[in-house]
C-alpha positions as CSV (number, residue, x, y, z in Angstrom):
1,X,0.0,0.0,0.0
2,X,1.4,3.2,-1.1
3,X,0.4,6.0,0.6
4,X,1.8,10.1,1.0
5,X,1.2,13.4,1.8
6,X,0.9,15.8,-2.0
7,X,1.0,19.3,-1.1
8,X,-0.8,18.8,2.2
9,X,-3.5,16.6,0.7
10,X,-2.7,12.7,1.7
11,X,-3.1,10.2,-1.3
12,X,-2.8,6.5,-1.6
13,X,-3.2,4.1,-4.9
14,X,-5.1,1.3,-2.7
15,X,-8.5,1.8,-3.8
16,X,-9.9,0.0,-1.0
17,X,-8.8,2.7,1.4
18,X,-9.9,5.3,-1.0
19,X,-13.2,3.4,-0.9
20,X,-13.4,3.1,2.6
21,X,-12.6,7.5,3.3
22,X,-15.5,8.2,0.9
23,X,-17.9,6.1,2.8
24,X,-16.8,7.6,6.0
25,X,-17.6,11.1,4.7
26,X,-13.6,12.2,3.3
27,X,-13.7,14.6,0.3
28,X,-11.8,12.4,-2.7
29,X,-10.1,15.7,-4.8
30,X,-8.2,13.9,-7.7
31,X,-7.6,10.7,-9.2
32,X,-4.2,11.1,-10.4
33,X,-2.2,8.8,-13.1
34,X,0.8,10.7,-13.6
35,X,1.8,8.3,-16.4
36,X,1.3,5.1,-14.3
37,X,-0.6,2.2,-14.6
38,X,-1.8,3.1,-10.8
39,X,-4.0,5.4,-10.2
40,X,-3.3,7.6,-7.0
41,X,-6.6,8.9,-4.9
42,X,-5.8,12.2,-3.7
43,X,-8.0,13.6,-0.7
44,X,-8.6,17.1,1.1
45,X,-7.3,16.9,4.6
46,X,-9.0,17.1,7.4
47,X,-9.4,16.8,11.3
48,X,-10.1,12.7,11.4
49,X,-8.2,11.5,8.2
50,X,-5.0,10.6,10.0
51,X,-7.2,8.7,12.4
52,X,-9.3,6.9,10.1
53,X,-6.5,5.2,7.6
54,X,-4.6,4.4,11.2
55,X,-8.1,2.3,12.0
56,X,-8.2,1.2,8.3
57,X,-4.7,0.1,8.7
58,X,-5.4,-2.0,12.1
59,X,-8.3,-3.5,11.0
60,X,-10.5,-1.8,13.4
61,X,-12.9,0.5,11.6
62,X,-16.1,-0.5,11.2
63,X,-18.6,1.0,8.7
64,X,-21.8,-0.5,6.8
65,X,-21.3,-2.9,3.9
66,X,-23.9,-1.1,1.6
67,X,-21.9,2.0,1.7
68,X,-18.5,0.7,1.1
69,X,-19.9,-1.1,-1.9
70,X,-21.8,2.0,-3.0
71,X,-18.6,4.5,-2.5
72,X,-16.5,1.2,-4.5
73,X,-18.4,1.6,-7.6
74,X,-18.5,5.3,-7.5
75,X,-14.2,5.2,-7.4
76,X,-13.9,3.2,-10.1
77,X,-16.6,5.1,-12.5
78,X,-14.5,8.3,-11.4
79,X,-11.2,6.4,-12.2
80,X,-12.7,4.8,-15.3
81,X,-14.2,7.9,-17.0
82,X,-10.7,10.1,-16.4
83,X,-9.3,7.9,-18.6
C-alpha cells in the first residue's frame, strides 16, 4: 500500500482505502495517473483523516457494507471515466 502526503493533501493508490474514506464522509479531490498504470486517490485533509486510515490500517474501523460497496463503484466510475 502506497500512501503520501501531495502538497498537504494525503493520497494512496489502494482503492480499498480510498473506498473506505469516501464512505466515511472524506472529500476524494483527484484521481491522479501521472503516467502510471496506478492510479493515485488524492483527498482534502482534514481533522479525522489521520485517524481513520490508522483504523483502516489495524483493522478496526467498522462502517456498513452497503456503503462501502456504493462508495467502490463510485471510485472506479471516477477512475474509469478520467481515462
Amino acid at each position: 500500500m502506497n500512501n503520501q502526503t501531495i502538497q498537504n493533501n494525503f493520497s494512496t493508490s489502494d482503492a480499498w482505502l480510498a473506498s473506505t474514506l469516501m464512505a466515511l464522509g472524506e472529500k476524494l479531490v483527484d484521481v491522479a495517473r501521472n503516467n502510471s498504470p496506478r492510479a493515485l486517490f488524492v483527498f482534502e485533509p482534514s481533522v479525522t483523516l489521520p485517524e481513520r486510515v490508522e483504523s483502516y490500517k489495524r483493522g478496526v474501523l467498522r462502517l456498513e457494507p452497503q456503503q462501502l460497496f456504493v462508495q467502490n463503484k463510485l471510485l472506479k466510475n471516477r477512475l474509469y471515466s478520467c481515462g
